[in-house]
C-alpha positions as CSV (number, residue, x, y, z in Angstrom):
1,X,-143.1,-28.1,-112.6
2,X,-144.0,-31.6,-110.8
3,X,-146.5,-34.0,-112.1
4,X,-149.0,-33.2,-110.0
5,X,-149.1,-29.6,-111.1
6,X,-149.3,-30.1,-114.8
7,X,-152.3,-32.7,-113.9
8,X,-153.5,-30.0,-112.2
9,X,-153.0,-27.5,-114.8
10,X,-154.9,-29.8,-117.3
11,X,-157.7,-30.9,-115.4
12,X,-158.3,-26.7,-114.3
13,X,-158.5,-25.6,-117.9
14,X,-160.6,-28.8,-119.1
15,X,-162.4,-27.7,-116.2
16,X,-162.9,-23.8,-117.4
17,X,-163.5,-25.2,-120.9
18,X,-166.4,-27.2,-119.6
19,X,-167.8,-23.9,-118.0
20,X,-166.8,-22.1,-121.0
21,X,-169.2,-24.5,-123.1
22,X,-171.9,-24.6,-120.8
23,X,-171.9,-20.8,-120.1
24,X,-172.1,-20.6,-124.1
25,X,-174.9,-22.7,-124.1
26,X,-176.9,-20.9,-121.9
27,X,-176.3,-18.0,-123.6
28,X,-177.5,-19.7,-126.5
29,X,-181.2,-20.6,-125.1
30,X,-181.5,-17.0,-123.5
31,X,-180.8,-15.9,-127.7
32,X,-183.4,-18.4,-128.6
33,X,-185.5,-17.9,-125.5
34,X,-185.6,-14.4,-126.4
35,X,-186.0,-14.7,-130.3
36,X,-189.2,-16.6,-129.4
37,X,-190.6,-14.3,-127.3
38,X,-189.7,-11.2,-130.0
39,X,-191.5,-13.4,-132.8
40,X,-194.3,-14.3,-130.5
41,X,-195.2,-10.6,-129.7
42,X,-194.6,-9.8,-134.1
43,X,-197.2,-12.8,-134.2
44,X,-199.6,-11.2,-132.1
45,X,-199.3,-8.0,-133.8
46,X,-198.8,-9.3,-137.3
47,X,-201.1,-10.8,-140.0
48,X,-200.3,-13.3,-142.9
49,X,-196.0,-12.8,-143.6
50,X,-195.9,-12.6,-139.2
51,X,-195.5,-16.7,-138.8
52,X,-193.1,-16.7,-141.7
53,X,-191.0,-13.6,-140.1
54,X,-191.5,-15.2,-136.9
55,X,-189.6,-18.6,-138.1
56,X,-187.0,-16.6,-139.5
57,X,-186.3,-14.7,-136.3
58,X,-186.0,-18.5,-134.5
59,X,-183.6,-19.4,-137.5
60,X,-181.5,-16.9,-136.6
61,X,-181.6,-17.2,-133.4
62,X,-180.4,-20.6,-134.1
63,X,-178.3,-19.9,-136.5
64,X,-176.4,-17.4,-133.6
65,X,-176.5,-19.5,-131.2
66,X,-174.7,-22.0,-132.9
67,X,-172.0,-19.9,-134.5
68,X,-171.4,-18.7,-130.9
69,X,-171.2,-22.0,-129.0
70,X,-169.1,-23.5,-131.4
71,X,-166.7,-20.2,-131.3
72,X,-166.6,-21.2,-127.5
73,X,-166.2,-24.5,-127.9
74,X,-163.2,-24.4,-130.3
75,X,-161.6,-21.8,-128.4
76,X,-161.4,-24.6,-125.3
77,X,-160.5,-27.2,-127.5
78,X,-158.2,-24.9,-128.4
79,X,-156.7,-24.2,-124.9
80,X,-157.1,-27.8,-123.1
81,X,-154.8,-29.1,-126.9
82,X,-152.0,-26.4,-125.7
83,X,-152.6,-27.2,-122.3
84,X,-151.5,-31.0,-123.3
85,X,-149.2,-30.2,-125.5
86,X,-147.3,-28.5,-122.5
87,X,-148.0,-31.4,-119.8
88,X,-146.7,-33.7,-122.0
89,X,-143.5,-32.2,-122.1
90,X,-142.9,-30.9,-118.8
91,X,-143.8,-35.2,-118.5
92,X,-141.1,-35.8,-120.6
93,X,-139.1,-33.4,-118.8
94,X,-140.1,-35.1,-115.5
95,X,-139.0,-38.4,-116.5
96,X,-135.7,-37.3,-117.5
97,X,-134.9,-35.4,-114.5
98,X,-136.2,-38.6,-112.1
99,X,-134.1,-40.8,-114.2
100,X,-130.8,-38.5,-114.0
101,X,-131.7,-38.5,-110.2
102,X,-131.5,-42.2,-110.0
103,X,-128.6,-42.8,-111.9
104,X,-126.3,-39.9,-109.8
């Protein structure tokens, strides 16, 4: 695999990571986006215990949301580590094979 390719390779999954996170983080707001309008409507409906229920919902949301971006997030972390852990070998591997060339 040439240089170029495992660049490549690298800057693709950093690449899907980064959509990864940001498709997690929108998925986040729609949780919270939605938690708000669910605690709104117990608000209107509710008396007394409805603001307290209703900052519990948003906690949650929150709480979600957060639990599910950072799942994303460490799953990319997770994949651009192995994806550098590979280029740098195939690097290694690279250099070798250049150097052997010169030396024949």
């Amino acid at each position: 695999m040439a240089k170029s390719d495992v660049l490549r390779a690298i800057k693709d999954a950093e690449v899907s990571a980064a959509t990864t996170i940001a498709d997690a983080q929108a998925k986040a707001a729609k949780i919270i986006s939605d938690a708000r309008l669910e605690a709104a409507d117990l608000l209107k409906n509710s008396t007394g215990d409805s603001h307290a229920s209703m900052l519990s919902i948003i906690d949650a949301a929150k709480d979600e949301a957060g639990i599910e971006a950072a799942k994303v997030a460490k799953s990319g972390d997770a994949e651009i580590k192995k994806l550098h852990s590979s280029g740098d070998k195939r690097r290694k591997e690279a250099v070798n094979f250049i150097l052997s060339s010169l030396n024949e």
